[in-house]
N, C-alpha and C positions, 0 to 999 in steps of 0.2 A: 707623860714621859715619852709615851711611843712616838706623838706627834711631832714634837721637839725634834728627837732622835731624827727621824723616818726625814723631817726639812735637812738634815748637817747641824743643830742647832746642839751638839753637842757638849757645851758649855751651859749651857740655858736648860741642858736635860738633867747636868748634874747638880747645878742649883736646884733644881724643885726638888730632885732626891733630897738634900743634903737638907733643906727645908722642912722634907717629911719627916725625915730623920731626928730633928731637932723636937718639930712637933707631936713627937710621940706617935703618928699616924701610925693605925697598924699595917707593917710590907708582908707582903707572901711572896711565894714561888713565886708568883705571877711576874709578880714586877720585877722581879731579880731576871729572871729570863729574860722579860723585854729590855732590862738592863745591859743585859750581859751579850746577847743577839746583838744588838745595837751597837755597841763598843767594839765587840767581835768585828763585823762588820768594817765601821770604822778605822780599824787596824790602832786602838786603844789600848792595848794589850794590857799595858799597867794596870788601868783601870777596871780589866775584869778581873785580875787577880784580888783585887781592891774590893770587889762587888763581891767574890768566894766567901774572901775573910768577911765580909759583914754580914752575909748569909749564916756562916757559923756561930759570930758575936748575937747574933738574935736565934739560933737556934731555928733555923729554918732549914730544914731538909730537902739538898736536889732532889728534883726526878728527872723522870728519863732528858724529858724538854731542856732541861737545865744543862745535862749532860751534853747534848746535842750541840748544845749553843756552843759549851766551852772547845769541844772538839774541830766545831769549827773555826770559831778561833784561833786555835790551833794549827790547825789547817791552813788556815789563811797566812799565817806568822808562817808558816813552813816548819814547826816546832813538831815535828809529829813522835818526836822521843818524851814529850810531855803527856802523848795519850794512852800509854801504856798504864801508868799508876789510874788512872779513869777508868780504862777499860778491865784493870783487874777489879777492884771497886763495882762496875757495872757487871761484874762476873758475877756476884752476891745477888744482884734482881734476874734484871735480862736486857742484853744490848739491842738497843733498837737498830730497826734496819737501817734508817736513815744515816745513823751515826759511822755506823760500815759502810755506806755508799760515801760517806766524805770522806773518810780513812782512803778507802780504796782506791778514788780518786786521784786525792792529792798523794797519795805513796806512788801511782804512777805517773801522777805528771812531776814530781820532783825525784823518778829515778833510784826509788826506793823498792826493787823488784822483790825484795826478800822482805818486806814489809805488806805488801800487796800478797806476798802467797802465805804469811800469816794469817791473812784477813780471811783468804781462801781456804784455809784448812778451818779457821774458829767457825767458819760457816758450814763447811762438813760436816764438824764436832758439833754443830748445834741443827745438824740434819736441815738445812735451808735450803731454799734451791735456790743456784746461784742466779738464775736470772731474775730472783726477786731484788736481790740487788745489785746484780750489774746492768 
């Protein structure tokens, strides 16, 4: 899957999904993230929310990685009013750094100044220094 993905073979990636799928093969996290990363990427959008929902129908639980993926995503879409129900969700473990360097990011490159001092206070509130991730 990743290989496919990682050439643009992005039709040829969701065949073998849909392949495994059929054949009973057992999916984990794993794959759903390199799923979901990959589509992200892509700017597939549909198709991660596609990959959520069937994350859920087999009862596979995100983590952080998964999180990570969809946020950028997100990020890339310029959707970033989608990362709030995630980030409350990810308030119940713990939000990875990573996922706040994308936040933080793209809330400043698309002008989102009062989105960026969100980011800046939940890393306060979660005692971080900020230059871990800025």
């Amino acid at each position: 899957l990743h290989k496919l993905g990682k050439k643009g073979n992005i039709d040829r990636m969701l065949d073998l999904y849909a392949f495994l799928r059929r054949s009973s093969t057992p999916l984990d996290v794993i794959t759903f993230n390199t799923l979901i990363s990959i589509l992200g990427t892509a700017k597939e959008f549909t198709k991660v929310t596609e990959m959520q929902n069937d994350m859920q129908l087999l009862s596979i639980k995100p983590d952080h990685i998964t999180n990570n993926c969809i946020i950028q995503a997100y990020a890339i879409a310029g959707r970033l009013d989608l990362v709030k129900d995630l980030l409350e969700k990810a308030e119940t473990t713990h939000t990875d750094d990573y996922a706040l360097t994308i936040l933080l990011s793209a809330s400043i490159r698309d002008g989102h100044l009062d989105k960026a001092m969100d980011i800046v206070h939940r890393l306060l509130h979660q005692k971080k220094p900020l230059s871990q991730v800025t």
